[in-house]
C-alpha positions in Angstrom: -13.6 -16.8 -38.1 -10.2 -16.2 -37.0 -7.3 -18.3 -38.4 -6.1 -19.0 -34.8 -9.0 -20.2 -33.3 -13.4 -20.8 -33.2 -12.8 -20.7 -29.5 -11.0 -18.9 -26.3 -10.0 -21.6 -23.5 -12.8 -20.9 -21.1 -16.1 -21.0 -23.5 -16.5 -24.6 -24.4 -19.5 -26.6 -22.8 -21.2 -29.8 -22.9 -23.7 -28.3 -25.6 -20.1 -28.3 -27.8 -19.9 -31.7 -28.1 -19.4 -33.1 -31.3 -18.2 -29.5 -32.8 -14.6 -29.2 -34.8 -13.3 -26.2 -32.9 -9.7 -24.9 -33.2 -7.7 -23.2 -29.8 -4.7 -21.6 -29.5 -2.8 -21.1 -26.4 -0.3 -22.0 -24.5 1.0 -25.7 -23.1 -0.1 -25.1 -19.6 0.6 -28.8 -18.8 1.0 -32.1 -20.0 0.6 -35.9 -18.2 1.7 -38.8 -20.4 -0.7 -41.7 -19.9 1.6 -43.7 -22.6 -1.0 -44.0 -25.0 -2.8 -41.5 -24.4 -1.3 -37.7 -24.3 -3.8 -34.9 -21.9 -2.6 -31.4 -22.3 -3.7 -28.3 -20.7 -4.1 -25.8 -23.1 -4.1 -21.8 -21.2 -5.2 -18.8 -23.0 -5.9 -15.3 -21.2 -9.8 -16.7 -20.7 -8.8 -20.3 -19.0 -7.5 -23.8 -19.2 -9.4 -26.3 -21.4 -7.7 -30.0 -21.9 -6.8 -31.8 -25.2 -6.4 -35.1 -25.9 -4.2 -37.1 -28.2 -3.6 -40.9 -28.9 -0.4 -42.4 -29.8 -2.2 -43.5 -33.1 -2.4 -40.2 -34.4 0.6 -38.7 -36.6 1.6 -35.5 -34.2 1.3 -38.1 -31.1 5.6 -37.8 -30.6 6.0 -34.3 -31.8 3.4 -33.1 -29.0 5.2 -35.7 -26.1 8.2 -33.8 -26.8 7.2 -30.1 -27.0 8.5 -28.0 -24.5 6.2 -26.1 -21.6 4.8 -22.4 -22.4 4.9 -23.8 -26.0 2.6 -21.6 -28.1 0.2 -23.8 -30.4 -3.2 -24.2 -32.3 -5.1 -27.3 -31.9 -7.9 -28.5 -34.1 -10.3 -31.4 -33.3 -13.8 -32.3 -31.9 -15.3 -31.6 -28.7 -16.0 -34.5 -27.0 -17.1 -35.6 -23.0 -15.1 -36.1 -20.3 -15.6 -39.9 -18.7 -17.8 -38.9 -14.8 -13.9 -40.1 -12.9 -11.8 -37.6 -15.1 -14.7 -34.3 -14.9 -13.1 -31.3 -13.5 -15.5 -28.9 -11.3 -12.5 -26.6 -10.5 -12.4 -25.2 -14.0 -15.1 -23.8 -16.6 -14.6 -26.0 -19.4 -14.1 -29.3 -17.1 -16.9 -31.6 -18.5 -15.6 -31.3 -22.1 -11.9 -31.7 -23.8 -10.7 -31.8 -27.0 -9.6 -34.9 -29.3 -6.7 -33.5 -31.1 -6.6 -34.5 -35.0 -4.1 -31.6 -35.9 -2.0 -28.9 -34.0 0.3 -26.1 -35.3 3.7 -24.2 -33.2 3.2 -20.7 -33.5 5.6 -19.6 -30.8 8.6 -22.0 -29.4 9.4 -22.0 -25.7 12.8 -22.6 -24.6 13.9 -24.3 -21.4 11.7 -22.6 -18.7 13.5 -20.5 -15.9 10.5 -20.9 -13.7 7.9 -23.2 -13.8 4.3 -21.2 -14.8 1.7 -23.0 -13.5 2.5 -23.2 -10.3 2.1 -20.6 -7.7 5.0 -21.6 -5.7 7.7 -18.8 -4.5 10.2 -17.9 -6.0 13.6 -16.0 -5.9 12.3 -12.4 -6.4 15.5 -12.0 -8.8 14.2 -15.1 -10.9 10.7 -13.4 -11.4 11.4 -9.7 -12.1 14.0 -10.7 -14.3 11.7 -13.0 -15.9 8.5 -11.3 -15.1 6.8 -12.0 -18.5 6.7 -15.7 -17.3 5.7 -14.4 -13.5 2.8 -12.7 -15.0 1.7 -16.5 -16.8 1.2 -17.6 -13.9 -2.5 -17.7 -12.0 -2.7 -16.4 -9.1 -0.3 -12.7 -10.4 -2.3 -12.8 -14.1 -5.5 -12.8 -12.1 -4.7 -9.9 -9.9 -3.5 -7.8 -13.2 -6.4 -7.7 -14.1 -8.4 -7.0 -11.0 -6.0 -3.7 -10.9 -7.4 -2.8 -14.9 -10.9 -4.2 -13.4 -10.6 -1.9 -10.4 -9.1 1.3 -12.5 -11.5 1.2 -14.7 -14.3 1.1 -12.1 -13.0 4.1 -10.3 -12.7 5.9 -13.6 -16.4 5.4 -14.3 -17.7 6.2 -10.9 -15.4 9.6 -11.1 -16.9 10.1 -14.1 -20.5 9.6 -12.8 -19.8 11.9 -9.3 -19.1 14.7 -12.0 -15.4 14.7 -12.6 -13.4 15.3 -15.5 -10.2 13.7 -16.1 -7.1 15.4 -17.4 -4.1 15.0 -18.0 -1.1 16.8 -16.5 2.7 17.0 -17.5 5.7 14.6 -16.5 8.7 16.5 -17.1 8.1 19.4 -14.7 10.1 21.8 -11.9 11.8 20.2 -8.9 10.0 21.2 -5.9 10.5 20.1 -2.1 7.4 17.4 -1.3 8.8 15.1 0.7 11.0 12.7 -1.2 13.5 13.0 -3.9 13.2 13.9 -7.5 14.1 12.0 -10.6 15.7 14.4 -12.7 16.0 14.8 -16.1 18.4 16.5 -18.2 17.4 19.1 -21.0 19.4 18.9 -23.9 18.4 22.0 -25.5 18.6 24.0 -22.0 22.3 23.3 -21.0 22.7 22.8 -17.5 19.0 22.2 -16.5 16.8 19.6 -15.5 13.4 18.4 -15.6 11.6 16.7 -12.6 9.1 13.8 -12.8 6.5 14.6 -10.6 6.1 13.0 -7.2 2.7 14.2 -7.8 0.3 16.6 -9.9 0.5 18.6 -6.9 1.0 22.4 -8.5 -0.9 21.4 -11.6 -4.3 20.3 -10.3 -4.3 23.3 -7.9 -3.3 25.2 -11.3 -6.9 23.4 -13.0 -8.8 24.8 -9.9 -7.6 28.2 -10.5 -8.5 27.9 -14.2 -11.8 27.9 -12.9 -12.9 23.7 -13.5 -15.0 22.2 -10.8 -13.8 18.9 -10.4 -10.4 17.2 -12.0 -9.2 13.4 -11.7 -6.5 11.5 -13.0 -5.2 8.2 -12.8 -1.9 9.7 -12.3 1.8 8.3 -12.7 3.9 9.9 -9.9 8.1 9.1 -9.5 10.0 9.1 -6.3 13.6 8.3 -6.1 12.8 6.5 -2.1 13.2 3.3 -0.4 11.4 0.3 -1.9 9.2 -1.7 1.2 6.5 -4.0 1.2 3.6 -1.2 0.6 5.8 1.5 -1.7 7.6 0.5 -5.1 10.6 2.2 -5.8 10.3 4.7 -8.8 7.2 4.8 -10.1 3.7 4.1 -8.6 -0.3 5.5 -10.0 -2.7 7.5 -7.4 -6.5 8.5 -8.2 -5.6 12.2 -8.1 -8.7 14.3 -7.3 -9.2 18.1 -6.6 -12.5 19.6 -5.8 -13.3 24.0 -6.1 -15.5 25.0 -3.5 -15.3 22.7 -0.8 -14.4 22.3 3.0 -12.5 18.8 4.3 -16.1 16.8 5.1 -17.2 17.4 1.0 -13.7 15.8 0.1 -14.6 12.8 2.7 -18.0 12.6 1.8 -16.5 11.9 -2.0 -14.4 9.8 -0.9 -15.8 7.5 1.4 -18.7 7.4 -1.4 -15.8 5.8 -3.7 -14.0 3.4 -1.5 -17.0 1.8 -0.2 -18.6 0.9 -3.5 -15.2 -0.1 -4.6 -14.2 -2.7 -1.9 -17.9 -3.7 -2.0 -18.0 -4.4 -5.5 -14.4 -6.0 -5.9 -14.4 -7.9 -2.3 -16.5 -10.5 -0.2 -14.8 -9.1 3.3 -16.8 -6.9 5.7 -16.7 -3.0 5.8 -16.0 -2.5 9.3 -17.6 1.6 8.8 -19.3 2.7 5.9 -19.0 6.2 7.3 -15.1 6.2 8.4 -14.1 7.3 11.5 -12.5 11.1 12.2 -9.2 10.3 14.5 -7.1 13.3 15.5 -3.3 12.8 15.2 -2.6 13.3 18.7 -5.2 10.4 19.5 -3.5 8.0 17.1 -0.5 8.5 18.5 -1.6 7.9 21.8 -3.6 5.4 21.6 -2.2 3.2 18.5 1.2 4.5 18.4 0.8 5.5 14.6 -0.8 7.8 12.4 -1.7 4.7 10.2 -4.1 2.7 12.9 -5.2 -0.7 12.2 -8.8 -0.5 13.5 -9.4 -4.2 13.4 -6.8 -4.9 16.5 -9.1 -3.8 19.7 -5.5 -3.0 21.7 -5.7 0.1 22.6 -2.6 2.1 24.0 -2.8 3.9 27.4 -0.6 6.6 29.4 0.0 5.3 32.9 3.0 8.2 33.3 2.0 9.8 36.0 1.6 6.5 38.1 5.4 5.9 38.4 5.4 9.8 40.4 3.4 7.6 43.3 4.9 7.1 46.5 3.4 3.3 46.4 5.1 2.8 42.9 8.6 1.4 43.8 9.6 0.3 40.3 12.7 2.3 40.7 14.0 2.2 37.0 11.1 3.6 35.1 10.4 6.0 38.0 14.2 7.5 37.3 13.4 7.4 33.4 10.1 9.7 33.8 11.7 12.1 36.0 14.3 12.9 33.4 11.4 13.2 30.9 10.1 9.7 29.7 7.0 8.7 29.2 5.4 5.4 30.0 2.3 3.7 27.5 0.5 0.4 28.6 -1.2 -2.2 26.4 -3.9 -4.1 28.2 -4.9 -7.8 26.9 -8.2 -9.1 28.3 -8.6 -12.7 30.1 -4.7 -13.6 29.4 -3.6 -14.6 33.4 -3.8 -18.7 31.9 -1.5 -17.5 29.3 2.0 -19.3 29.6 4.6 -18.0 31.0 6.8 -18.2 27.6 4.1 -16.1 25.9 5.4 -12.9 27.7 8.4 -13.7 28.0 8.1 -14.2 24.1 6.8 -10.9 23.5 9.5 -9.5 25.9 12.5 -10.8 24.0 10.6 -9.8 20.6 10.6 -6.0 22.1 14.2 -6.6 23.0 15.0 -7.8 19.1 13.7 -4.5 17.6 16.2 -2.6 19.7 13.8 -1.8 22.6 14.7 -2.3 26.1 12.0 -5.2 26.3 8.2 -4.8 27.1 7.2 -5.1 30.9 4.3 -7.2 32.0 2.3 -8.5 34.6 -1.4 -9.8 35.0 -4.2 -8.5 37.5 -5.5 -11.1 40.2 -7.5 -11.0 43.1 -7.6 -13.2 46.0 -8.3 -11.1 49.5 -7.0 -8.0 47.6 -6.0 -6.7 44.1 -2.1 -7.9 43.4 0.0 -8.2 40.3 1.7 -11.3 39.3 4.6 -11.2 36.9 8.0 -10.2 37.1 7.4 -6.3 38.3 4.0 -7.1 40.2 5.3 -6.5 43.7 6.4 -3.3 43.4 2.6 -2.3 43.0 0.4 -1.5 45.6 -3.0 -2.2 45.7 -4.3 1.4 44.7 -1.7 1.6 42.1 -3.1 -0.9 40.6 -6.7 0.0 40.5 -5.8 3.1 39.8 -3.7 1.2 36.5 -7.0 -0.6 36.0 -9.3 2.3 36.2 -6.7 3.8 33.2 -6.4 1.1 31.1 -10.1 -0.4 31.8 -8.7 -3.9 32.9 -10.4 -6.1 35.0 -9.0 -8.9 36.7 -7.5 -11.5 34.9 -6.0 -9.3 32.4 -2.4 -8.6 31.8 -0.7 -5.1 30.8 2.5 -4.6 28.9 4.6 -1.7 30.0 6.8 0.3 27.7 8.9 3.7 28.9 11.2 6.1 26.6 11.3 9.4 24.8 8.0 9.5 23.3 8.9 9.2 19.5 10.8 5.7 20.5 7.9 4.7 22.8 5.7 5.3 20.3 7.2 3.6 17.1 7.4 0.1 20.0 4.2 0.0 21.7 3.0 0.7 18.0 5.0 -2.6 16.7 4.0 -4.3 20.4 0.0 -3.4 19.7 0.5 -5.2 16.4 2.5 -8.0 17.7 0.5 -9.0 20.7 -3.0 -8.8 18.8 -1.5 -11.1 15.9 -0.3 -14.0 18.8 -3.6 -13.6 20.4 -5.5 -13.7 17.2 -7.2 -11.1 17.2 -7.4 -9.6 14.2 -10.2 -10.1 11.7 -8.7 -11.0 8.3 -12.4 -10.8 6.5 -13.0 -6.9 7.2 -11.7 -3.5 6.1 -11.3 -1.0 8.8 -10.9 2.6 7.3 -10.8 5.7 8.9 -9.7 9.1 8.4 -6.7 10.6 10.3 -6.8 14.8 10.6 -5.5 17.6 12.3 -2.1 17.1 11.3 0.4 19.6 12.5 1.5 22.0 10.0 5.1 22.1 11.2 7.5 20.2 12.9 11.2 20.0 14.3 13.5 17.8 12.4 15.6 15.8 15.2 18.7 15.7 13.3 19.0 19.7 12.8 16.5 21.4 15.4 15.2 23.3 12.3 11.3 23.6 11.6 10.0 21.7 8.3 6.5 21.1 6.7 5.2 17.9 8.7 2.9 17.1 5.6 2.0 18.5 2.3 3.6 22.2 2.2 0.2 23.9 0.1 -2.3 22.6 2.7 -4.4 26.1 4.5 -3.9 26.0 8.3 -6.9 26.1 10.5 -8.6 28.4 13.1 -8.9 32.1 12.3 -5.9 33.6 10.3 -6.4 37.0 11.7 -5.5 35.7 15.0 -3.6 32.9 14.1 -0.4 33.0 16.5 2.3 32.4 13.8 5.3 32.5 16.9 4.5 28.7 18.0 4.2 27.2 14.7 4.5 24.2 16.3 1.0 24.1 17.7 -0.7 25.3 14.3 -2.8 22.5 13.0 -3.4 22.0 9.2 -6.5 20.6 7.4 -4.8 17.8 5.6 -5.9 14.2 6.5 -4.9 11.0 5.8 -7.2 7.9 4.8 -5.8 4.7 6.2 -7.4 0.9 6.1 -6.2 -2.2 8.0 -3.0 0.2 9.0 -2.1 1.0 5.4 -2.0 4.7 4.5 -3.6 4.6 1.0 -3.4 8.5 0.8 -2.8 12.3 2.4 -4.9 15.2 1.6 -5.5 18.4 2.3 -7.7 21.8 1.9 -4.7 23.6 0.0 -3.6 27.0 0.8 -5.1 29.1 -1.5 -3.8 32.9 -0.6 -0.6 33.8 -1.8 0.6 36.2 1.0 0.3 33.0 3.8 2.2 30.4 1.4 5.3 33.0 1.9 4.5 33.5 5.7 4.6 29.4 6.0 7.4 28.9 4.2 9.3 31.3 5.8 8.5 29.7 9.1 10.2 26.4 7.2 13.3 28.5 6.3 12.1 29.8 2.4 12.6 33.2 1.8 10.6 34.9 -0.9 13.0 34.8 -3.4 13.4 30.7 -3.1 9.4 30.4 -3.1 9.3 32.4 -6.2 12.0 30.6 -7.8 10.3 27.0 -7.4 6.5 27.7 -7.0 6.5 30.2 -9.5 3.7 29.1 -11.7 1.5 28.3 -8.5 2.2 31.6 -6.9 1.3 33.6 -9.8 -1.3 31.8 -10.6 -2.7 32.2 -6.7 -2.6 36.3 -7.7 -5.4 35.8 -9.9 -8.4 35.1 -8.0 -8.4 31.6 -6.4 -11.2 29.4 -5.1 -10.9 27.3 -1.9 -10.3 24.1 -3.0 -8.9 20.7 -2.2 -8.6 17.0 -2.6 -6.6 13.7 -1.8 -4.5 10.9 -3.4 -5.4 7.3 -3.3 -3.1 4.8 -3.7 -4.1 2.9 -7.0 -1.3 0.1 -6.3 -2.8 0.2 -2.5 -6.6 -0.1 -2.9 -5.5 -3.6 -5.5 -3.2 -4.8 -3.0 -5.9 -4.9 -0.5 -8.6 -6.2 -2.7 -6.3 -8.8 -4.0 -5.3 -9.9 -0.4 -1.7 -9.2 -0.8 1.3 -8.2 1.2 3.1 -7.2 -1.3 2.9 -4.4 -3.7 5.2 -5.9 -6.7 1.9 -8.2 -6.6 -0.2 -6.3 -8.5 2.5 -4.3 -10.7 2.8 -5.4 -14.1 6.2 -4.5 -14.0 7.6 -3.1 -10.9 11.9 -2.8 -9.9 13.3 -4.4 -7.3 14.4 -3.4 -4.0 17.4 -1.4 -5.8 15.5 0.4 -8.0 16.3 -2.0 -10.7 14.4 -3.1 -13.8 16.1 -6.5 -14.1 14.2 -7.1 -17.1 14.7 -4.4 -19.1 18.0 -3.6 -17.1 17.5 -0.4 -16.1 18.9 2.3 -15.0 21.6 1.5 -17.8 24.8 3.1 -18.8 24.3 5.7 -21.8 27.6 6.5 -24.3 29.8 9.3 -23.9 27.7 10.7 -27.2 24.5 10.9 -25.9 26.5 12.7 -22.3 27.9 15.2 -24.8 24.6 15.8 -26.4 23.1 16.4 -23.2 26.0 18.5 -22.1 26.9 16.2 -18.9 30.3 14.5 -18.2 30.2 11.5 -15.2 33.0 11.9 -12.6 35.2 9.2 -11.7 35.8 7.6 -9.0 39.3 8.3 -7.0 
């Protein structure tokens, strides 16, 4: 028997009563009846309640002991009166009359309170976050993420995979975002790199001729902190397969992901065999490479309407001959809608720096008009023609958007969001995943005009290689693939590149010579010499897939101990300054500021 107690918090039932049991927990809460003290004792397991009268000798010692206090009770297990029974908790037909308590762990004057699950400053609760973590709703969805990796690792496990374990202080290399580097004390003038991924290394396992290699993976980026990405630090299921073409990677996958969210969720799987969505098609008809499924809105071109003789809506016929395009958003059975509810909408485009959304709704008395601000300059065969596009019927309205395409894009996106949230039409209980592919290999940065990797820079391109046309890199597609669910990208993947002599031809098409490949990919590229197998795999989001399952919004919801929006471990207050000894030891000197 242990010394602290017979008994965790949650165990005790009615066939206990009349045991002498000892717990030991925490003072969750306390209500003093005057004579008669109830306290809520909380261990890791759950709450059970204690009793204590004023006749017994630690009556005023326990009246005045602080909240989050740490103590043992001993007494007898006795039943709750039918008023005071408790159905919300295990132990709630039983409590326990106190006869003696211990303090193993004093509280001082609580910061927060812990058993509520009310909001709070985030300041408060990273700085405090071992109270935060105390607290119900947060402890509960720690463990679902342990619950959940330990899942994942088994069912790897079962599929055939072995897990490894790859290096963290590592080369710099360019993938995407930027590295936290690490000084090397005895290498003067170098750095390590934490790696934004296992990238090089689980190719490298593939290569050493293993089959199948997972991790649960800790990967740092110095980027931006938002509501799905933690600054820093975050874990991905890294997984690389030998041998295989994109659909083996999916079938793995998909495999995974549904017995996971079946397992850890009541909510509906929208596909148990995701979808395939092209890149181009996303972007046309969601406005994103991350889709929410679940919103029916579906994005239409209506460009080449505005070149019609019968289209006398003179501003966006001016934009599209200079080169804009124009995207539509069709709501079904809206023409009762208010009036403000457009307008609403309008002035919501007009807040995140668009030019506003136009709109009108399709009616039909003796013919086919449009009412709404731009309706009359419409014919009637525009507007079936508008209809016959967008698959309106009468009593719909449409939403009208025009710009250079990235712009119109990253609105009628945010619009096709917005819209289907006012009209409610989004199923909370379901997860909609699909698979995003045919990624471009390449694109053309805006702010320099020069060519860049558009996604992972190993990934093999498609078609035939022998007559792959290498001058319009632009148009080469790649077989990397993201999977996305309820317009969250929980990872990108790709079949990797694999042949040494087309890594330098794609990087030279990025601006790398040979020299600079060499230099940074040295280990892969060498390695690649040796006889390498096809191979590929993906990245899921651990701190993703628990977000979802846990119903959050938030990533720093189901982190232990995430930083805040400034990269900031208010706890442990990091970054920190280090002494002009340890900058000498590591051969570094800061520059001042002017």
């Amino acid at each position: 028997m242990s010394r602290y107690r017979t008994h965790k918090c949650n165990e005790l039932r009615k066939s206990d009563v009349g045991k002498n049991v000892s717990l030991s927990g925490w003072i969750n809460k306390k209500r003093d009846h005057g004579n008669l003290l109830f306290i809520d004792l909380r261990d890791n397991y759950g709450i059970t309640q204690c009793i204590i009268d004023k006749e017994n000798k630690n009556f005023s010692e326990l009246e005045k002991t602080q909240l989050e206090t740490v103590i043992k009770v001993s007494g007898k297990v006795v039943n709750r009166s039918d008023d005071t029974k408790n159905k919300d908790i295990e132990t709630g037909e039983i409590e326990i009359a106190i006869s003696d308590y211990e303090t193993l762990g004093t509280c001082k004057e609580l910061p927060m309170p812990v058993f509520s699950d009310q909001e709070y400053a985030e300041e408060i609760r990273l700085k405090y976050r071992f109270l935060d973590l105390r607290r119900k709703k947060i402890h509960e969805n720690i463990i679902l993420r342990s619950k959940v990796i330990s899942y994942i690792r088994n069912e790897m496990t079962n599929l055939g995979f072995l897990e490894f374990q790859t290096p963290i202080l590592t080369s710099s290399s360019p993938e995407g975002a930027r590295d936290f580097l690490v000084p090397s004390r005895l290498n003067p003038g170098k750095f390590y790199a934490l790696p934004q991924a296992p990238q090089q290394f689980k190719q490298l396992i593939m290569v050493s001729g293993f089959d199948k290699y997972f991790q649960i993976a800790p990967c740092f980026r110095d980027e931006d902190a938002r509501a799905d990405r933690s600054p820093g630090e975050f874990y991905q299921l890294d997984l690389e397969m030998s041998f295989v073409e994109q659909e083996d990677v999916f079938r793995i996958v998909e495999k995974l992901m549904v017995n996971t969210f079946k397992n850890f969720s009541d909510k509906k799987l929208m596909h148990d065999v995701f979808p395939r969505i092209p890149y181009s098609e996303a972007m046309l008809k969601y406005g994103s490479d991350k889709p929410d499924l679940r919103n029916p809105l579906i994005i239409k071109d209506i460009t080449e309407i505005f070149n019609r003789e019968d289209v006398s809506f003179e501003i966006f016929k001016k934009l599209v001959k200079s080169g804009s395009k124009v995207r539509s958003i069709s709501t079904k059975n809206t023409k009762d809608r208010p009036r403000s509810f457009f307008d609403n909408i309008d002035k919501w485009a007009k807040d995140q720096g668009a030019s506003g959304l136009a709109y009108f709704t399709f009616e039909k008395d003796n013919k086919i008009t449009a009412k709404g601000p731009i309706g009359k300059f419409f014919s009637e065969e525009a507007l079936i023609e508008i209809m016959k596009i967008t698959k309106s019927e009468v009593g719909d309205s449409i939403f009208l958007a025009c710009g250079k395409q990235n712009e119109l894009e990253k609105i009628t996106a945010q619009a096709r969001d917005k819209i289907a949230k006012d009209l409610d039409l989004i199923d909370n209980n379901t997860f909609a995943f699909c698979w995003v592919v045919d990624y471009p290999m390449f694109e053309k940065d805006d702010l320099t005009n020069k060519i860049k990797f558009s996604h992972n820079p190993f990934s093999m391109p498609q078609g035939d290689l022998k007559e792959k046309d290498f001058e319009n890199p632009l148009e080469i597609l790649a077989y990397q693939y993201d999977i996305v669910c309820n317009g969250i990208e929980l990872s990108s993947g790709a079949i990797r590149n694999h042949k040494p002599d087309l890594m330098y031809k794609l990087f030279s098409i990025a601006g790398y010579n040979k020299t600079e490949v060499d230099e940074k990919f040295s280990g892969m590229i060498n390695a690649l010499s040796y006889g390498a197998p096809p191979h590929g795999g993906i990245a899921p989001g651990i701190d993703r897939i628990v977000m979802l399952l846990a119903n959050e919004k938030n990533i720093r919801e189901v982190t232990m101990f995430p930083m805040n929006q400034n990269a900031q471990d208010l706890m442990m207050n990091a970054p920190s300054e280090i002494n002009q000894e340890q900058l000498k030891e590591l051969n570094l000197s800061l520059k001042t500021k002017n």
